[in-house]
Residue frames relative to the residue before (quaternion, step in Angstrom):
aa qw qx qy qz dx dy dz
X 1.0000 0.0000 0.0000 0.0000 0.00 0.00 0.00
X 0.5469 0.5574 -0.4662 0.4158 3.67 0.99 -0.72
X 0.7316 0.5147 -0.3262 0.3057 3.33 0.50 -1.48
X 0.7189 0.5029 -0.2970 0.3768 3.45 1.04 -0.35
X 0.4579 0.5905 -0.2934 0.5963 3.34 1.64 0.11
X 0.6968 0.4646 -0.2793 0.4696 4.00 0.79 -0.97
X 0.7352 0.4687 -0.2679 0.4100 3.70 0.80 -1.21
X 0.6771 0.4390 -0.2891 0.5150 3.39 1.09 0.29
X 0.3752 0.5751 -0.3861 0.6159 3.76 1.51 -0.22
X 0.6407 0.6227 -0.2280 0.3869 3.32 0.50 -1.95
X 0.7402 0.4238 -0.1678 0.4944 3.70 0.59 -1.35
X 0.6537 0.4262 -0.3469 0.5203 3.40 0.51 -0.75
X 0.7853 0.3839 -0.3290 0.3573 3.60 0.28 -1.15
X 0.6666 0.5522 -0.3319 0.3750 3.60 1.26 -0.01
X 0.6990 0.4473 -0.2850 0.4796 3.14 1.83 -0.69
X 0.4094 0.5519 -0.4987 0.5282 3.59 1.70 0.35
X 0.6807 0.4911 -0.3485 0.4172 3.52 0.15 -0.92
X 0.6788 0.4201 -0.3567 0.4854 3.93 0.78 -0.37
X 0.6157 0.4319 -0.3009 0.5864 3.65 1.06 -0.73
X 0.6224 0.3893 -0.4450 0.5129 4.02 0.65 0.45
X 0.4428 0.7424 -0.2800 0.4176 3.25 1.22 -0.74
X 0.8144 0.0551 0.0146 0.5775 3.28 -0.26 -1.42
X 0.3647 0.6323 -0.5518 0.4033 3.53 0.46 0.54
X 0.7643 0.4290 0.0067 0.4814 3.38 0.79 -1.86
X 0.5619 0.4026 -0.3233 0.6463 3.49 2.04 0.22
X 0.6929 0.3736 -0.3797 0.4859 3.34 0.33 -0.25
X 0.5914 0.6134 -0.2182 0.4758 4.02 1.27 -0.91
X 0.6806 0.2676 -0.3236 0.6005 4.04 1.32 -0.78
X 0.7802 0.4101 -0.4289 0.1981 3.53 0.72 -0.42
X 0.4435 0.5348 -0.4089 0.5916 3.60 1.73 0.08
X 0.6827 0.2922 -0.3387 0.5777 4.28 0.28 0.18
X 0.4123 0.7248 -0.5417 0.1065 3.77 0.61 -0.93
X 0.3406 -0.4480 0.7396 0.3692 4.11 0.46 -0.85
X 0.6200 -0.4969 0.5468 0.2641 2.79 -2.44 0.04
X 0.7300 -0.5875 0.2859 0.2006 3.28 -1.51 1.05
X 0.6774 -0.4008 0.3846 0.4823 3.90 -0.15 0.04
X 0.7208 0.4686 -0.1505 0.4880 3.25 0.49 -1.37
X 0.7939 0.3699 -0.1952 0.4414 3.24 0.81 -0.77
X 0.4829 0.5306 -0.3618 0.5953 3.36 1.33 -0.42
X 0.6697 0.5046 -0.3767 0.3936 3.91 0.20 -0.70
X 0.5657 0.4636 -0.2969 0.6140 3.55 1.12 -1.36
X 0.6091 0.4804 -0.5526 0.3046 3.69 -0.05 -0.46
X 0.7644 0.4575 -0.1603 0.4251 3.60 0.61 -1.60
X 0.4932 0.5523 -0.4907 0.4593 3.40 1.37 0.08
X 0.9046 0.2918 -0.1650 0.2635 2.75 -0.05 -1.61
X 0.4271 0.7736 -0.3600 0.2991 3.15 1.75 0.40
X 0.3052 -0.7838 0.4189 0.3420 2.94 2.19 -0.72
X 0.4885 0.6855 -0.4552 0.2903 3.68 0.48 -0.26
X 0.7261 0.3621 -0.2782 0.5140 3.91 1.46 -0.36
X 0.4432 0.6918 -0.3924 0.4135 3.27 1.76 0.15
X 0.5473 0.6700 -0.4884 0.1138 3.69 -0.61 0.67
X 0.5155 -0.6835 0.4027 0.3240 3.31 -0.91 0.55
X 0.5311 0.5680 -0.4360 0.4530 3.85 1.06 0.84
X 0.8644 0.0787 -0.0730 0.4911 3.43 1.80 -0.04
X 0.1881 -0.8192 0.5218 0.1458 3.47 -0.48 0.33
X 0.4343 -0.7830 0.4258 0.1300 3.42 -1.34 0.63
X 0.2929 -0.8319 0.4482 0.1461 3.32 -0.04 1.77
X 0.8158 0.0974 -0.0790 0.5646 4.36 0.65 -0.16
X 0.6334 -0.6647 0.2815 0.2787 3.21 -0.97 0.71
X 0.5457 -0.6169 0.3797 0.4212 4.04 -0.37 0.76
X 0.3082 -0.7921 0.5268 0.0064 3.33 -0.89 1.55
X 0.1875 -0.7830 0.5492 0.2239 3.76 -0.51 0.46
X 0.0825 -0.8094 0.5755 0.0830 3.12 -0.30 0.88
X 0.8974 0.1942 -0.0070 0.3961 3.88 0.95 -0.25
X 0.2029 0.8668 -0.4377 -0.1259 3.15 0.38 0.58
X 0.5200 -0.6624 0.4981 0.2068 4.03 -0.49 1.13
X 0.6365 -0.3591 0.5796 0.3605 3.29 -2.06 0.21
X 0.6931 -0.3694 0.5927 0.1786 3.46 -2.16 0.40
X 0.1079 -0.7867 0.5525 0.2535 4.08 0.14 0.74
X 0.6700 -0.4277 0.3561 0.4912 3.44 -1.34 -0.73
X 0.6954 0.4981 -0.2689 0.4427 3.50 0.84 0.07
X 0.4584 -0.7929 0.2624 0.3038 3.63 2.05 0.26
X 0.2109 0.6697 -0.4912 0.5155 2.90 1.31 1.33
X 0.1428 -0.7237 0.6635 0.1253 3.17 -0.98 0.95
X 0.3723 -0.6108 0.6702 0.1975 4.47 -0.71 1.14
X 0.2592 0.7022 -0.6624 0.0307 2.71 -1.77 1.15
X 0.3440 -0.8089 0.4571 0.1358 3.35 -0.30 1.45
X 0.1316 0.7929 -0.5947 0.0193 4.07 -0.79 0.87
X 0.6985 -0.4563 0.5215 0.1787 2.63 -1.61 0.35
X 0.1350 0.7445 -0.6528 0.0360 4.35 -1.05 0.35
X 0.0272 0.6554 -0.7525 -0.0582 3.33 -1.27 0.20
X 0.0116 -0.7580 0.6429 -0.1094 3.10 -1.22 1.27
X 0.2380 -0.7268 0.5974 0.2412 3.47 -0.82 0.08
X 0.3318 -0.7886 0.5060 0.1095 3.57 -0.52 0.53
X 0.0507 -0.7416 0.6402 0.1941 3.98 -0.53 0.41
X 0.2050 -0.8484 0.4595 0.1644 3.72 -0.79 1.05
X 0.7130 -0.4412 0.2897 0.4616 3.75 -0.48 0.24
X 0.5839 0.5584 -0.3198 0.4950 3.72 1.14 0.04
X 0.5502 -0.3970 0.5691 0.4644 3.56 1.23 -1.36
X 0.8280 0.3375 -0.3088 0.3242 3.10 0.50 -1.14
X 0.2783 -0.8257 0.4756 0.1206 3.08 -1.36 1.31
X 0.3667 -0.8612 0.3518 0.0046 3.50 -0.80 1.39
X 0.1749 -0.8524 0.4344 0.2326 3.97 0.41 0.66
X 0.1031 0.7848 -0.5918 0.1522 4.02 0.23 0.64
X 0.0990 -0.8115 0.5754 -0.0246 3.35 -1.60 1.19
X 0.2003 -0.8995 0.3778 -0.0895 3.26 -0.47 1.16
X 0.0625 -0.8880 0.4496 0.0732 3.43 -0.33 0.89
X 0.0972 -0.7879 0.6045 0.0663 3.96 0.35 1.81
X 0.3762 -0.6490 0.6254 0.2148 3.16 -2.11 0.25
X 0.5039 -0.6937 0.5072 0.0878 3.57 -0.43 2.16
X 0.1498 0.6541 -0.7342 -0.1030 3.58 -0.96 0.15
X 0.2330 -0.6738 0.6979 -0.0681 3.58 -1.01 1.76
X 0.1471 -0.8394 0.5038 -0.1410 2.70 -1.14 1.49
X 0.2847 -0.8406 0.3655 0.2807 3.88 -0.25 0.42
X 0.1297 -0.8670 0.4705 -0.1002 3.39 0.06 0.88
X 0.4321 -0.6173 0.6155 0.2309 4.03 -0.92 0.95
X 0.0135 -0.6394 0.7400 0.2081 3.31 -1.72 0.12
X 0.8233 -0.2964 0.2167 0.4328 3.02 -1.60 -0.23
X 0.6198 0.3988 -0.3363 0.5863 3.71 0.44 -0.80
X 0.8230 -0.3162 0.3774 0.2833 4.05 -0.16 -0.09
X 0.7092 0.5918 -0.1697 0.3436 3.16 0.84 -2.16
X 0.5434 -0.6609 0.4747 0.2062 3.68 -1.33 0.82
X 0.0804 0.7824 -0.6141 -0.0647 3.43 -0.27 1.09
X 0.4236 -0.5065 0.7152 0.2293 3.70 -1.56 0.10
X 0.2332 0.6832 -0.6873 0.0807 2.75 -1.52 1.44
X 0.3533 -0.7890 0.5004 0.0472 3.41 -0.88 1.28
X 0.0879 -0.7672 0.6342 -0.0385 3.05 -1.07 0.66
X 0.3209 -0.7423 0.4579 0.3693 3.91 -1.13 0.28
């Protein structure tokens, strides 16, 4: 008799667990922020690592990506390595880890672009 009392618990408690499930999929992927890829293109094309006083020795590492602030910025903490050429010649290797704020932004056609800023 027990066993008929469990295999129904059993059901219910699996078909709750699926209806939390994809709740909490459908719930990160409508909050998720932008993708890696897209967060990376942001900080390119933001140009902000673009200068002709340094160059980048490894590709920009995410090392964090943060909550949505109150202003709809999505934080993201990486990772750079640059080498630096100083006004002497001398050339310095220095790594640095800034905090991105990616942002979602319209263009002209409608479409959602990312744009990042420090």
């Amino acid at each position: 008799m027990e066993s008929r009392v469990k295999r129904p618990m059993r059901l219910v408690a699996v078909v709750l667990l699926c209806l939390l499930a994809s709740m909490g999929i459908s719930c990160s992927a409508f909050l998720g922020g932008p993708s890696d890829e897209e967060i990376l293109k942001a900080i390119d094309d933001s140009g902000i690592l673009k200068s002709p006083g340094f160059t980048l020795t490894a590709p920009i590492i995410i090392l964090d990506k943060g909550s949505k602030d109150a202003n709809g910025a999505w934080q993201v903490k990486v990772r750079v390595s640059m080498k630096s050429t100083m006004p002497d010649g001398q050339v310095k290797q220095m790594e640095t880890t800034p905090l991105f704020k990616i942002t979602a932004l319209k263009d002209g056609q409608g479409k959602t672009v990312w744009k990042a800023r420090l």
